[in-house]
C-alpha positions as a Markdown table, in Angstrom:
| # | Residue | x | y | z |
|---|---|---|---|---|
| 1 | Unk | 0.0 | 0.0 | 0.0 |
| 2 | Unk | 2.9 | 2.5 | 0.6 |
| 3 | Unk | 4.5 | 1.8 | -2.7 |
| 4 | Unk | 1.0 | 2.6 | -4.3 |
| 5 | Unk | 1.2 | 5.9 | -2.4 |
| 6 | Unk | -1.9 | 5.2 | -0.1 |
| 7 | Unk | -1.1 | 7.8 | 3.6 |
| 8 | Unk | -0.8 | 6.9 | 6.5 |
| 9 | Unk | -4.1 | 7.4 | 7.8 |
| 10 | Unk | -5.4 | 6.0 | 4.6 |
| 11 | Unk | -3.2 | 2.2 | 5.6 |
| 12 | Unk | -4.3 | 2.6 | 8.9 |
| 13 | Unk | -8.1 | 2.4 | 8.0 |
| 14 | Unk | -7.7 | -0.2 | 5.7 |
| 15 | Unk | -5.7 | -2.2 | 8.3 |
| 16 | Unk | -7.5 | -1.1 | 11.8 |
| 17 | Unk | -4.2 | 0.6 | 12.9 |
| 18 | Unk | -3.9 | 4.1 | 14.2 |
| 19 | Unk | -2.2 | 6.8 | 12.3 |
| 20 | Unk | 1.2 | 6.3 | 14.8 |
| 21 | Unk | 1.2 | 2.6 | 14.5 |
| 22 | Unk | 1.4 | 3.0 | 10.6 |
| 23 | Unk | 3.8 | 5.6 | 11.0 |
| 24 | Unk | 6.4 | 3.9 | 13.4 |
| 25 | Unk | 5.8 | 0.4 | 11.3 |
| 26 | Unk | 7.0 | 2.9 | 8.2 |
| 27 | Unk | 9.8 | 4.3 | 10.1 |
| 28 | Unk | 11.0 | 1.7 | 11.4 |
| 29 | Unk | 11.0 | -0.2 | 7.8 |
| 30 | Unk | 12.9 | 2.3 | 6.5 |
| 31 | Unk | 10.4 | 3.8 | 3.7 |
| 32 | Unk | 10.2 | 7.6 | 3.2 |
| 33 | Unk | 8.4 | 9.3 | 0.7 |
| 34 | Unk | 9.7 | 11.4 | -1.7 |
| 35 | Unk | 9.7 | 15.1 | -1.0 |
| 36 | Unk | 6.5 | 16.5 | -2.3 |
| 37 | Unk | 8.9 | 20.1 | -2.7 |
| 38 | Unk | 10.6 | 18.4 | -5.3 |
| 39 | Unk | 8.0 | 16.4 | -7.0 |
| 40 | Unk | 6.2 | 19.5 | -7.4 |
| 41 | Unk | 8.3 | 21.9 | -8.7 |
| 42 | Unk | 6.7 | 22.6 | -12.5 |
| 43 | Unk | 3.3 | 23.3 | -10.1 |
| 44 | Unk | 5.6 | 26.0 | -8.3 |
| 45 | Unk | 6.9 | 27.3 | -11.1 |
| 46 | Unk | 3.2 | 28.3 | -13.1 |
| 47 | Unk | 2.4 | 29.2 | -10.0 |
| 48 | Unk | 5.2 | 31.9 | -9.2 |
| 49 | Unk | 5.1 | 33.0 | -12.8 |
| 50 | Unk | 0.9 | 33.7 | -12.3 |
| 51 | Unk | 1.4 | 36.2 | -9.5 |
| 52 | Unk | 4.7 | 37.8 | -10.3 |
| 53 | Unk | 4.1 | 41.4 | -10.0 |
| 54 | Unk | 6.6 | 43.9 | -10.8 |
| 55 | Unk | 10.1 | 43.9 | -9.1 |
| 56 | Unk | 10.5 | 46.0 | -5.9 |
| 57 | Unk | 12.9 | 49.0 | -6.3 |
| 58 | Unk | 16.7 | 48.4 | -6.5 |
| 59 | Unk | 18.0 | 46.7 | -3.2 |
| 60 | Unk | 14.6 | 45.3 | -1.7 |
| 61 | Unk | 11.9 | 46.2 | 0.4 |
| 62 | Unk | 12.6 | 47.9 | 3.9 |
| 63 | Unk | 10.7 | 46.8 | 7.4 |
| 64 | Unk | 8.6 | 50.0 | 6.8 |
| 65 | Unk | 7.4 | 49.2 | 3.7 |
| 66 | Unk | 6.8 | 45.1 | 3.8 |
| 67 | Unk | 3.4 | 44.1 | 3.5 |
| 68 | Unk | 1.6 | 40.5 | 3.8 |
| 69 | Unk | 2.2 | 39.4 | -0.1 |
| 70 | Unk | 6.0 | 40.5 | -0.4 |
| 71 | Unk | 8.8 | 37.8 | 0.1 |
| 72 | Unk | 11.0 | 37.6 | 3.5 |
| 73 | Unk | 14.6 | 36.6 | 2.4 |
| 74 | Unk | 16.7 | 39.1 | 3.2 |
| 75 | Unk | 18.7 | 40.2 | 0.1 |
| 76 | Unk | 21.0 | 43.2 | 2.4 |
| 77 | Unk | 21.0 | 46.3 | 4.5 |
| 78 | Unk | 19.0 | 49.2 | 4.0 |
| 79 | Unk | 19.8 | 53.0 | 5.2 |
| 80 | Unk | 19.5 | 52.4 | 9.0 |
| 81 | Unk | 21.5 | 49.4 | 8.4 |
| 82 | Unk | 18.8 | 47.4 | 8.9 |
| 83 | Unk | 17.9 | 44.1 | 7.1 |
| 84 | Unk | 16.1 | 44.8 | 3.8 |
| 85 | Unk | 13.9 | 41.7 | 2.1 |
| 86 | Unk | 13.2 | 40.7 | -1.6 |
| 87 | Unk | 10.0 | 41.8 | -1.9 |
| 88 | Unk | 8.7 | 39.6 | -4.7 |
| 89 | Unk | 5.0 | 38.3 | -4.5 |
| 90 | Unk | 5.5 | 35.1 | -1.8 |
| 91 | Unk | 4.0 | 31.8 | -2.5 |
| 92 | Unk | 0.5 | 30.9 | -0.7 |
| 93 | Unk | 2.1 | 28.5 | 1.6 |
| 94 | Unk | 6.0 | 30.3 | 1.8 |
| 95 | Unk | 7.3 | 33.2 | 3.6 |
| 96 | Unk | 9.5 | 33.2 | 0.3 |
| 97 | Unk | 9.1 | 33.7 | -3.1 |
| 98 | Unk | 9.1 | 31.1 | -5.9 |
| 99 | Unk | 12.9 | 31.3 | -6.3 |
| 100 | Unk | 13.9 | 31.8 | -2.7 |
| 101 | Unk | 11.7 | 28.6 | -1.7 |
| 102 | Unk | 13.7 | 26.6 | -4.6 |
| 103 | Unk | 17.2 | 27.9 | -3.2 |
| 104 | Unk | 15.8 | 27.5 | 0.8 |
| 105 | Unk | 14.3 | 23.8 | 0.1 |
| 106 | Unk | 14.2 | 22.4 | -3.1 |
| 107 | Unk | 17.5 | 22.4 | -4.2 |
| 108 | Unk | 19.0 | 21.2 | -0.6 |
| 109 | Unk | 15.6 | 18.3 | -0.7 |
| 110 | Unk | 17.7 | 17.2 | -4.3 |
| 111 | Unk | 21.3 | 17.3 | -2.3 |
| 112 | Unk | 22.1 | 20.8 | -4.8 |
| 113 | Unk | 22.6 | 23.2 | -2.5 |
């Protein structure tokens, strides 16, 4: 069942185990799953390129000016010498944007980075 990609919950339902029996079974066994970052990465991509906006000024976005859409890696300092951050539109489920998700976790998940 875990080579035909069923859950955990979903084996442990067919099987009358709970969801941590499954799991430890699993662990113990050795099987992982493939990194859904990885596997998803052409989903990411039409994705980022759907909500990219238009680039934030030279150098990034300051504290004062970072809103709820606009992507946390910090790229440098601003004026006060504070930390300034990209500023791209973030992905739903990312404090980062399309390409600082890939460089944070994607590319380490594929042992690039």
């Amino acid at each position: 069942m875990w080579k035909l990609g069923h859950s955990i919950d979903a084996i442990g339902k067919i099987m009358d185990l709970t969801r941590n029996t499954v799991a430890g079974v699993c662990s113990r066994a050795g099987l992982r799953r493939v990194d859904k970052r990885t596997v998803n990465v052409g989903r990411l991509k039409e994705e980022g390129k759907m909500k990219e906006e238009k680039p934030p000024k030279e150098g990034g976005v300051e504290i004062e000016d970072l809103k709820d859409h606009h992507c946390r890696w910090i790229v440098g300092k601003g004026e006060l010498d504070l930390a300034t951050y990209c500023g791209k539109t973030k992905l739903k489920w990312s404090s980062y944007c399309l390409e600082h998700y890939e460089r944070a976790h994607v590319s380490h998940a594929r042992g690039g980075g």
